[in-house]
N, C-alpha and C positions, 0 to 999 in steps of 0.2 A: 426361468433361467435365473440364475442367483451369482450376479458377480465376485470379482473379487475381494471389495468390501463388503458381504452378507448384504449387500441388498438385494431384494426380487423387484426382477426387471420382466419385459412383454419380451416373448422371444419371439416375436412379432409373424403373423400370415398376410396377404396382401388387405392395402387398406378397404380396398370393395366390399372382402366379406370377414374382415377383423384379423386377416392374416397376412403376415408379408414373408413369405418365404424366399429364400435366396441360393443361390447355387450353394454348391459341397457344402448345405448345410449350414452356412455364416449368414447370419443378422446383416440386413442392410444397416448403411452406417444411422438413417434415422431413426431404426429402429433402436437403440442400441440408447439406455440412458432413460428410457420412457418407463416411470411406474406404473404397475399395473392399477392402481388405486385411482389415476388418473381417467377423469372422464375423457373417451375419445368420441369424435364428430365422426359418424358415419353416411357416406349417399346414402339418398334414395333409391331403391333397388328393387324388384322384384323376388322372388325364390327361383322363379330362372334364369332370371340376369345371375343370379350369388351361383346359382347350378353352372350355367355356363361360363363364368369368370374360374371358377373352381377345377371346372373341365381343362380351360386352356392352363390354367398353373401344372396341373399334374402333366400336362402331357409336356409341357417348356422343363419342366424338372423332373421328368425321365426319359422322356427324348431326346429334348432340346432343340434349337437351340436357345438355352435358359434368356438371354442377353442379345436374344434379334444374331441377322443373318450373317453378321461382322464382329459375334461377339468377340472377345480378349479375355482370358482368364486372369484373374489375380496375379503377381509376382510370387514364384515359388509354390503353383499349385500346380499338383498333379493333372498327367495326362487326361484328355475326354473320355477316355475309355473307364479310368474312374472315375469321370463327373456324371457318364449317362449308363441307364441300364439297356436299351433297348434301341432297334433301328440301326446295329453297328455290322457291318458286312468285312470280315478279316482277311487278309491276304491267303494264297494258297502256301500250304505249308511245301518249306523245301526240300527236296528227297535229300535223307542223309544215309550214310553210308552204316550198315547192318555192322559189317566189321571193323570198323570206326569207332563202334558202339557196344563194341562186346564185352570189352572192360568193364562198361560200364552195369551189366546186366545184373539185377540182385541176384542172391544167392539161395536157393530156394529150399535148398539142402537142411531139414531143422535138427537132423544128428538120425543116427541108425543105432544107437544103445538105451539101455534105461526104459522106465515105463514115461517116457515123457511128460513127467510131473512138471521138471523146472525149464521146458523149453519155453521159448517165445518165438512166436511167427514171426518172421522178416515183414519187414514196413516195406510193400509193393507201390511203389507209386506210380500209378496208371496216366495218362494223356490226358483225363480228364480233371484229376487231382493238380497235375501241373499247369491246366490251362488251356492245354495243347487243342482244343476242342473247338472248333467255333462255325459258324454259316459262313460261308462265300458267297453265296447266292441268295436270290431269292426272285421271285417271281409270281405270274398269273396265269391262267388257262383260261380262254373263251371262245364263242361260237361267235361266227357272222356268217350271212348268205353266202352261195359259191361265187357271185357277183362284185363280191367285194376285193379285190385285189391287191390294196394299199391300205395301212393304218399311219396314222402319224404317234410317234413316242415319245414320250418328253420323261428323259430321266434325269434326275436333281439327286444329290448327297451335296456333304459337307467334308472339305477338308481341314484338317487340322494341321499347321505347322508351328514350329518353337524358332523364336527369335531372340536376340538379345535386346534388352532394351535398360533405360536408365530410369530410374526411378526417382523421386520425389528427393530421396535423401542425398544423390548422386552418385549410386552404387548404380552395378550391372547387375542385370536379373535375366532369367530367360524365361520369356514370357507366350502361353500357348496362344496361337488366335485362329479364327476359322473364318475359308474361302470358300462362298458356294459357288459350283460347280454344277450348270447345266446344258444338256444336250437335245437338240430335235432333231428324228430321224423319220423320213417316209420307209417306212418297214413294208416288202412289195409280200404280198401271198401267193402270189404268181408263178414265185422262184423256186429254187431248190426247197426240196422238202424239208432242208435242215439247214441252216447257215448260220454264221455269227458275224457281228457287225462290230469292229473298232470304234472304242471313241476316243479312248487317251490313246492307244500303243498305234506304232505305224503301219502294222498291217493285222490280222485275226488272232496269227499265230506270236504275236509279240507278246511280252508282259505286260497288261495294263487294265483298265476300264473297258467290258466286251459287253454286247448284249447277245444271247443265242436264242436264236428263232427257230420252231418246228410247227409246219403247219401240213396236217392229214385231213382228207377230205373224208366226210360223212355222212352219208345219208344227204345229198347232194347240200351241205354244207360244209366250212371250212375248220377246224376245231384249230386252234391257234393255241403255243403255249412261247410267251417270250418273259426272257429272263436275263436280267442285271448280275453281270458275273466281276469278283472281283480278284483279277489275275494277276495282282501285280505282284513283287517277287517281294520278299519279306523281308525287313529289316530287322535290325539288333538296338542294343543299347536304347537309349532315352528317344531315339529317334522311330522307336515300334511304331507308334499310332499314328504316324505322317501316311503311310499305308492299307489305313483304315477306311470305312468310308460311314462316315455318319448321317442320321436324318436323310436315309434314302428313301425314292420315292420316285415309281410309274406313273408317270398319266396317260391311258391310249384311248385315244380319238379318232373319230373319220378324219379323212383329209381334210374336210373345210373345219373339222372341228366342231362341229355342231349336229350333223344329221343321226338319227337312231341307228347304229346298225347293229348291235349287239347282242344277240336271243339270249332267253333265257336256258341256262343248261341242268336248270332243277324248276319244270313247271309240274306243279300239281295237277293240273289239265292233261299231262302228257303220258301217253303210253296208260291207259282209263282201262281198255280191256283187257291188257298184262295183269291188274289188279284182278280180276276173276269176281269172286262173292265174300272176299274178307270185307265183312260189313266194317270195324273198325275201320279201317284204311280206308275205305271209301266215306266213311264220314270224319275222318281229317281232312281228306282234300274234298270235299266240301267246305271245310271249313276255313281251311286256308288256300281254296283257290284261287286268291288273288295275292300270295304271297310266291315274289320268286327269286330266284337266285340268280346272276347273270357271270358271275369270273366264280374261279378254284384258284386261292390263293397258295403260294408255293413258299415256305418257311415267313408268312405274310398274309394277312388280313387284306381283303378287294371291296371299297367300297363305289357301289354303280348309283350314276346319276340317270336318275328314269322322271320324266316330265308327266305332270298329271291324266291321267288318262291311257297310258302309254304302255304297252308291252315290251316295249325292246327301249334298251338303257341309251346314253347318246354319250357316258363317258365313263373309266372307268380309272381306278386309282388306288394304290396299295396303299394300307395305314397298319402301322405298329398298332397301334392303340384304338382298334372297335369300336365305337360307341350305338349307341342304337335309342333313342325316345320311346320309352312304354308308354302310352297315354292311358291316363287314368280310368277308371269306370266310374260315369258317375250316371245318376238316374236326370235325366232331363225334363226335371223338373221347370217351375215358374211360368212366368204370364205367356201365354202364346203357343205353351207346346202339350202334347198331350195328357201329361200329367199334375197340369197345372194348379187342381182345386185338393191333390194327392193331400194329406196329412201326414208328415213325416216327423213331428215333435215326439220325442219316445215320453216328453214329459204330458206332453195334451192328448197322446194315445193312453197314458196311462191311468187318466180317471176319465177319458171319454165316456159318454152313456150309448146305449145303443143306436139311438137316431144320430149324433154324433160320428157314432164310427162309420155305419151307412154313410154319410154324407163322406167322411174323409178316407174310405178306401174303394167302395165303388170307381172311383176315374182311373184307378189301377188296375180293374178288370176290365174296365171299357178300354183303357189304351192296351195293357197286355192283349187281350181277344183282337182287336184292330191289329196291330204290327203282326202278329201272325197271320191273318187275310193279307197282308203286305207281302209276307215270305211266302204263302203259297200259293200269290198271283207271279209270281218269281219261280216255281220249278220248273216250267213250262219251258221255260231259255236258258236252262240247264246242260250240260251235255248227258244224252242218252242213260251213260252206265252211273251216273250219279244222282237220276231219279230215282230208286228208289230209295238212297238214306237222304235224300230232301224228305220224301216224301213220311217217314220213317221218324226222321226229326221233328219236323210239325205236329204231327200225329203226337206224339209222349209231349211236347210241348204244350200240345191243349190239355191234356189229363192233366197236368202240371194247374191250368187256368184252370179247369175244372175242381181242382182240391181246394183251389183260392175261393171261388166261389163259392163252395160248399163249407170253408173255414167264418168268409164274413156272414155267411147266414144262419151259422153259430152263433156268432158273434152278439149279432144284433137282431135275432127271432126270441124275441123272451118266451114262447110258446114252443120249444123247441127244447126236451125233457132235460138237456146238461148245459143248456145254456149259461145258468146261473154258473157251474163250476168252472164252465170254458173262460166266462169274462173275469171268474176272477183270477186263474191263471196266466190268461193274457195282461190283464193291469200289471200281475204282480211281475 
């Protein structure tokens, strides 16, 4: 950043991981004035302390709320609407009158003479061009026992309203600030197959803050789908985004809050015989049989809280912004595990001698051969129609240990007629 005197200044990210970013884009004030030539003091940190400090900046500066749950914008800053991208639920639009409107309609007419050389198309400006476009909703879909007859819901947004206030200099400003706004409800499944629940307006059918509940039973369970609707009547002028609803957010829970009742409504384990003999598909869910789904997020992302061990989730919660931890591949190496005496220096692999390499890749046949007696003392407590791609994969996984074996006794058999070429291919 280079101010108004030609100096480069730090256009500063938070101090944690060398950045300090600021709402609409403005420099905190201490960042402001600090040369970049200056040595800065930084914590100690790890790479996922820096990953997740980084995580919650992106989400506070496109979510929000940038400035915690009471923030205050600036004097003379624009609405939330444009300080956030995401997480924004808009009023429903008001029915306007067709013939009200007919004046206004383009003209679409581009002339009836000429070879059309000098015409120009009329500029149609569509609902979406103008704006007019947005979510009012949003929501989750999920399964519980038929047993289950109550959930509790906890719904949170953020409202935004404009005040006046007086500033430093002793002028009037009209300044945004935001009120959060939340609600708990025992949502019965017991009731009507379809209802909606008031939280701001006085009764369903009033303008306001609704939730709408639809619960169909299945296959003697309950499929539930509830959803944050935002009704209220729409405003004009500067005062638009008072009727927005920001930083929203489902949480449904059992009643006490804590018990599992959630299934999952995408298990790889499920519906096994529908799959037939598409060997592909049955060695994905093998593969990922212990990976499952529990909500259908409705214009919104669901993420479920499932406790170690556990099939069924014990809480569930809509997020703008996904996030999900890959963890790494790494080979389990060092003192105590099976690959312990492994040689893995690509520089000490690379002028090893034959007794050398013997010694340092031998425990990578003996552990690779071992973990596979692991997985196929494991098919056995498999389900049925997925024995045979266990069985299937083990099998090409030893041909696999078998090329390794037959590669290190290349390697390191000098009586063995390409020996001499293979090692020096492998050095090189």
């Amino acid at each position: 950043m280079i101010d108004d005197q030609g100096e480069l200044f730090d256009s500063g990210l938070p101090k944690q991981v060398g950045l300090e970013l600021s709402g609409g884009g403005q420099a905190q004030p201490e960042a402001v004035g600090r040369p970049l030539d200056v040595p800065q003091a930084f914590e100690q940190a790890s790479s996922f302390q820096v990953r997740d400090e980084l995580e919650k900046l992106v989400q506070r500066d496109l979510l929000g709320p940038w400035d915690g749950p009471l923030e205050q914008f600036p004097p003379k800053r624009m609405g939330p609407r444009e300080r956030y991208l995401v997480g924004m639920l808009g009023p429903k639009h008001d029915a306007t009158s067709t013939v009200d409107d007919a004046g206004d309609v383009p003209d679409t007419e581009t002339g009836v003479g000429g070879d059309a050389s000098e015409v120009e198309l009329p500029e149609i400006i569509s609902p979406q061009a103008l704006g007019r476009i947005w979510a009012s909703s949003m929501g989750l879909s999920f399964c519980v026992p038929a047993d289950v007859d109550v959930v509790n819901v906890k719904a949170e947004w953020g409202r935004y309203d404009e005040s006046e206030q007086e500033t430093d200099d002793g002028k009037k400003a009209r300044v945004w600030s935001r009120e959060p706004v939340e609600y708990r409800k025992e949502v019965r499944l017991d009731a009507e197959p379809s209802y909606k629940i008031a939280l701001t307006g006085e009764h369903e059918d009033a303008p306001g803050v609704l939730l709408a509940v639809t619960v169909r039973p299945r296959d003697g369970k309950r499929v539930v789908e509830i959803a944050l609707i935002n009704g209220q009547r729409e405003q004009t002028g500067r005062a638009t985004d008072t009727a927005w609803l920001f930083q929203s957010r489902l949480t449904v829970t059992a009643l006490d809050g804590a018990k599992p009742i959630f299934l999952p409504v995408d298990d790889p384990l499920d519906d096994l015989d529908a799959v037939g003999d598409d060997a592909e598909e049955l060695h994905l869910r093998l593969l990922y049989r212990n990976e499952r789904r529990y909500a259908a997020g409705r214009n919104v992302a669901v993420h479920a809280e499932v406790d170690d061990g556990e099939r069924i989730a014990h809480e569930l919660t809509t997020t703008w912004l996904p996030a999900y931890n890959v963890p790494a591949t790494t080979a389990p190496a060092g003192r105590g595990t099976p690959l312990e005496h492994v040689e893995l220096s690509m520089d000490t692999l690379a002028t090893a001698q034959p007794g050398e390499l013997k010694y340092g890749l031998q425990p990578l046949i003996d552990g690779y051969q071992s973990w596979l007696d692991q997985r196929e003392a494991e098919i056995g407590d498999l389900p049925g129609p997925l024995l045979p791609a266990a069985t299937k994969a083990v099998y090409d996984a030893r041909q696999a240990a078998n090329r390794i074996v037959a590669g290190v006794k290349l390697l390191t058999d000098p009586a063995h007629p390409r020996h001499a070429d293979a090692l020096r291919a492998f050095h090189f």
